[in-house]
C-alpha positions in Angstrom: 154.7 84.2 111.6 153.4 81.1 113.3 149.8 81.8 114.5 149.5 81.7 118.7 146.8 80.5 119.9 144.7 83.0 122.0 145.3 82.4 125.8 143.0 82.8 129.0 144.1 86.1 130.2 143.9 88.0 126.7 140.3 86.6 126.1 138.6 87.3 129.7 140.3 90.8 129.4 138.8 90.7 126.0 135.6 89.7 127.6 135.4 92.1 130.5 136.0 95.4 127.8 132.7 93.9 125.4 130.5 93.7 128.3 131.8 97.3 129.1 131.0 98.8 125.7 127.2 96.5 125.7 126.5 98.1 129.2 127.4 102.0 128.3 125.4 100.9 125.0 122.0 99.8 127.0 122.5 103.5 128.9 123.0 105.1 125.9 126.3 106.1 126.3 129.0 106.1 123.2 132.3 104.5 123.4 135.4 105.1 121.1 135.7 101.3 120.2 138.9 101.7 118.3 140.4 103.0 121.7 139.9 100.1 123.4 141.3 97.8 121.0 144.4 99.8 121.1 144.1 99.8 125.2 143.8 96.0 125.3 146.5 95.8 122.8 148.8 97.4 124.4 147.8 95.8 127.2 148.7 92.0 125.3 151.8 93.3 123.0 151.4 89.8 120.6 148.0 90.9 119.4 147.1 94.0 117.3 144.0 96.2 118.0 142.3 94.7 114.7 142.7 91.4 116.2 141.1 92.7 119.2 137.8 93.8 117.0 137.5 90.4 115.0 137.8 88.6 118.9 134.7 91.2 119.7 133.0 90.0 117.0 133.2 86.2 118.2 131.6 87.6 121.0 129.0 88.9 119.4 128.0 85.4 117.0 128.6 83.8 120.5 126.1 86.3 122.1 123.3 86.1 119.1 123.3 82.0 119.4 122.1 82.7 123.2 119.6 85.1 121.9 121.2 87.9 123.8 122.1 91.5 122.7 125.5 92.6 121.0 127.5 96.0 120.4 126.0 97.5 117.7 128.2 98.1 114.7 129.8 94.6 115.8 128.1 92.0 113.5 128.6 88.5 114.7 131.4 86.5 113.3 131.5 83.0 113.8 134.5 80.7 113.4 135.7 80.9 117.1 137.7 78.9 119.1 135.9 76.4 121.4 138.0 78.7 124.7 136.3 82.0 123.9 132.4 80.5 123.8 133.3 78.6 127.2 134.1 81.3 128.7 131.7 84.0 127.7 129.2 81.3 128.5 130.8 81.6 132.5 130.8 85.4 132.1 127.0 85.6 132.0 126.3 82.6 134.4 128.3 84.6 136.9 126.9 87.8 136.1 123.2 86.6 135.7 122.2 88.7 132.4 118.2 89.5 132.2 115.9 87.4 130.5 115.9 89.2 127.1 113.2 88.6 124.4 114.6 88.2 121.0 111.5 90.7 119.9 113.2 93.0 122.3 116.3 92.9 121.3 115.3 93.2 117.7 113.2 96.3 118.3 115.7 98.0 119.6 118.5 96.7 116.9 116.0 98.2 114.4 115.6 101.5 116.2 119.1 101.9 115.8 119.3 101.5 112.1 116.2 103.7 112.3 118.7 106.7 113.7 121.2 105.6 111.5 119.0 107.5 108.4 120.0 106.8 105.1 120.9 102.9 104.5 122.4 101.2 101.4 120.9 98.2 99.7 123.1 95.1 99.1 123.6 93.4 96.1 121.2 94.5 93.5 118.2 92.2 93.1 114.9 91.9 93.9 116.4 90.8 97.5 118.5 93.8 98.0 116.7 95.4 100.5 116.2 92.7 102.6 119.7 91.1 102.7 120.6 94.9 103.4 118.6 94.7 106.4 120.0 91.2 107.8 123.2 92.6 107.1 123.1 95.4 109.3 121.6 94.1 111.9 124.3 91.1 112.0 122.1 88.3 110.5 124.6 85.2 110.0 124.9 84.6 106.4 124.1 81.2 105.2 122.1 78.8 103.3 119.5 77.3 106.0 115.9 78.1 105.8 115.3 78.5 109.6 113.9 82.1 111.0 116.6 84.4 110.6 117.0 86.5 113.7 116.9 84.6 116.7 113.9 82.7 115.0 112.1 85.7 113.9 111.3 85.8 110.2 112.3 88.6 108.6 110.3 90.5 106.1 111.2 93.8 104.3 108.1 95.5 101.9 108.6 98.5 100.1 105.5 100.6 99.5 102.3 98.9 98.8 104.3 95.9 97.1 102.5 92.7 98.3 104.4 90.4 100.4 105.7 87.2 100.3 104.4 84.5 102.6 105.1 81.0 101.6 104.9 78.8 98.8 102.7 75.6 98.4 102.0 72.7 95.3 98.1 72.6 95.0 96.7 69.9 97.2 94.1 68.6 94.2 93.9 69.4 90.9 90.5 69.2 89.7 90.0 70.8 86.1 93.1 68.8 85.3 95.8 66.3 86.1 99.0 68.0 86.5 101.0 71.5 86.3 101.3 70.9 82.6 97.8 70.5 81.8 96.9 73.4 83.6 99.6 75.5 81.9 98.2 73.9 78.3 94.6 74.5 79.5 94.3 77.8 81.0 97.6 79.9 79.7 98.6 81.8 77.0 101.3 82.0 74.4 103.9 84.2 74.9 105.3 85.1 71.6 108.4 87.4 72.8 109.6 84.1 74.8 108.0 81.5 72.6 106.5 79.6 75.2 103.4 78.9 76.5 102.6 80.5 80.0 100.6 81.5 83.0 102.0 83.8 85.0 99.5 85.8 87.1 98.6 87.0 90.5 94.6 87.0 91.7 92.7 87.2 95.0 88.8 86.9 95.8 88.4 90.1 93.5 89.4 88.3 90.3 92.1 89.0 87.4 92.1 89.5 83.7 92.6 86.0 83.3 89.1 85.4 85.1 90.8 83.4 87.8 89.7 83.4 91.5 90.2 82.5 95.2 87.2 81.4 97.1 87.4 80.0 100.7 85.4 76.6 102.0 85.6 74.9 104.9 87.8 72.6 104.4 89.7 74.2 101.4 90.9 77.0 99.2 89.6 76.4 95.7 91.2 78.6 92.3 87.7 79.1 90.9 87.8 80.3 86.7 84.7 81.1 85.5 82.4 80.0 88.4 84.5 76.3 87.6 86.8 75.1 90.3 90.4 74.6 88.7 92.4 73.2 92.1 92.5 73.7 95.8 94.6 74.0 98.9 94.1 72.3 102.5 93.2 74.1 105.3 95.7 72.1 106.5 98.4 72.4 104.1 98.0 76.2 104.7 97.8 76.7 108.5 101.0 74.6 108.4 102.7 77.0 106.0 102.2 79.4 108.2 102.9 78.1 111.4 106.3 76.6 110.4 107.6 80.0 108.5 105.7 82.5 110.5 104.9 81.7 113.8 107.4 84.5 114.6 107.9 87.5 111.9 108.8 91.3 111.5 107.8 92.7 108.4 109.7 95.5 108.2 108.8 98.4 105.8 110.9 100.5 104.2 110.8 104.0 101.7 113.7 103.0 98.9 115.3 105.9 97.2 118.4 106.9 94.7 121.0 109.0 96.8 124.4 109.7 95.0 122.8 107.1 92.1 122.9 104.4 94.3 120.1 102.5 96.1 119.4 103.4 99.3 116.5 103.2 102.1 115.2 104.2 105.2 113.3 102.1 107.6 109.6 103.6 108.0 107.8 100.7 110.7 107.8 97.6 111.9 104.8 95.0 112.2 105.5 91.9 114.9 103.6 89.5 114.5 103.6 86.1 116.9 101.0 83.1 116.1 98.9 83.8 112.3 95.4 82.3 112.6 94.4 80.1 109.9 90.7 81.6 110.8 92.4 85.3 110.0 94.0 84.0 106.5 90.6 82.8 105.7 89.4 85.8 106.2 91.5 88.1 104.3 91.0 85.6 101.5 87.5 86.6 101.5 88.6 90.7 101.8 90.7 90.1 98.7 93.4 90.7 100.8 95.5 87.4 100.1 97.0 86.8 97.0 98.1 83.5 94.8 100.7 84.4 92.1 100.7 81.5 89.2 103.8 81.4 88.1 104.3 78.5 85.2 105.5 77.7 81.6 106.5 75.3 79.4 109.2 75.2 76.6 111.0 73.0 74.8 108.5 70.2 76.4 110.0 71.5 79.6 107.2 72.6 82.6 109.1 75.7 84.1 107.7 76.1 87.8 108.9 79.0 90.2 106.5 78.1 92.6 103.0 78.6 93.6 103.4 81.7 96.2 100.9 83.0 98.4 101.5 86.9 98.7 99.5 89.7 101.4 98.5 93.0 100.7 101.4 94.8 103.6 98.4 96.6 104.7 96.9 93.4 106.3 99.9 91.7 108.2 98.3 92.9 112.3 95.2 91.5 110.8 97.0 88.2 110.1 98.1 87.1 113.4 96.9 86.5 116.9 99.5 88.8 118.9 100.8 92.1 117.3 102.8 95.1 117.8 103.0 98.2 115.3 106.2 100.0 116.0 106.5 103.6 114.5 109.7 104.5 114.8 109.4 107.7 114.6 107.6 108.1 117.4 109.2 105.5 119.2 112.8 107.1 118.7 111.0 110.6 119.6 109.6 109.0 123.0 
């Protein structure tokens, strides 16, 4: 069958019967969704209820590019015709929707996962809870590196695992001349891999290794053995975080086997808005920000997965200027 282009009438009814189910939503009311796809279907004979649910979720992607709330349980799609976006786009400058923050919207997107209990992860690496958690709460999937819901970063920590914040190349080296030489310098052989290697993780407090962080003014030196190895800008740092968190949830979550697969529950979420370079600096000196070293060389080949600056999940409201700790428990409770 030739495909027919969707016409004016089917999408503002289509329209008129999402911003139905978004208001009876934001009162907390339930709808039978499948009901009104088979209403509106019957209503427009050439187009079947599931068609219907994927037009919804157009209007959903169409709704999460204008940083406005969607239906839960309808994840946006995108891949719409040009027809539907102008004319959702008149549907809410004729009904005048409320300024919405995306913080907002996502607090209460994640409240609704809360009540949903038991979650599944996605996938199954070291990234499966996370892209779980985007998933569900209708994150586009795709390759770009910008904030990822309505430019807030997303973060997901499960127990007292430290957290990711950026990655940086040192801004000197000054015990050596290059990644190499620091790898041939100050690593060790690995003799299950047969390679020479430095993989560790260290803060103020020290490692194994003897390796160190130790704030200046100007700069974070890696100190070994009271000797200063190489150091990071101010700079370099504050721009780091600025450009990847000047918006972020981190999001914890208690993981779990249920029916032997992997599942979670969301526990809290920590908003953050605006990290202080002044604050890094001083959970550097806590011991509470971490540099992982994460280099080795084999073959003649320098292997580098990049040198990434991790926080103890503990200290992420002591990291930014403007934060909100949301229990949801007590939150769903209130």
């Amino acid at each position: 069958m030739k495909y027919k282009p969707w016409n004016e009438n089917e999408i503002k009814d289509a329209i008129a019967e999402y911003f139905k189910m978004l208001e009876a939503q934001e009162n907390g009311l339930s709808v039978n969704k499948l009901e009104v796809y088979r209403n509106l279907s019957k209503m427009h004979t050439s187009r079947s209820p599931r068609a219907f649910e994927r037009k919804f979720a157009n209007i959903s992607a169409i709704l999460y590019e204008e940083k406005l709330p969607f239906v839960d349980g309808l994840l946006p799609s995108n891949n719409y015709q040009r027809l539907l976006r102008l004319l959702v786009l008149d549907h809410l400058d004729r009904n005048k929707p409320p300024n919405y923050i995306p913080k907002e919207i996502l607090k209460q997107k994640i409240l609704s996962l809360y009540r949903k209990g038991i979650l599944k992860a996605q996938g199954g690496g070291s990234g499966r809870y996370g892209l779980a958690v985007e998933k569900y709460l209708g994150v586009p999937q795709n390759s770009s590196k910008s904030a990822d819901f309505m430019g807030i970063e997303l973060k997901t920590s499960t127990g007292k695992s430290l957290q990711t914040l950026f990655s940086r190349i040192p801004s000197k080296y000054l015990d050596c001349k290059d990644k190499r030489e620091l790898v041939v310098k100050h690593g060790y052989y690995d003799a299950k891999r047969e390679r020479q290697a430095l993989y560790t993780s260290f803060s103020s407090k020290g490692d194994s290794l003897g390796f160190s962080l130790k704030a200046g003014r100007d700069e974070v030196f890696v100190v070994k053995d009271k000797k200063k190895i190489l150091s990071f800008e101010t700079e370099t740092l504050e721009e780091a975080l600025l450009s990847k968190h000047s918006e972020t949830a981190f999001i914890k979550i208690n993981n779990f086997k249920y029916e032997e697969e992997d599942c979670f529950k969301l526990d809290k979420m920590v908003y953050g808005r605006w990290p202080s370079i002044i604050k890094f600096m001083r959970l550097i000196d806590q011991g509470r920000v971490f540099l992982d070293f994460t280099l080795s060389i084999k073959d003649n080949k320098v292997r580098d997965h990049g040198f990434c600056w991790r926080i103890d999940p503990e200290a992420f409201d002591d990291l930014f200027l403007e934060t909100e700790v949301v229990e949801l428990a007590a939150d769903t409770d209130g």
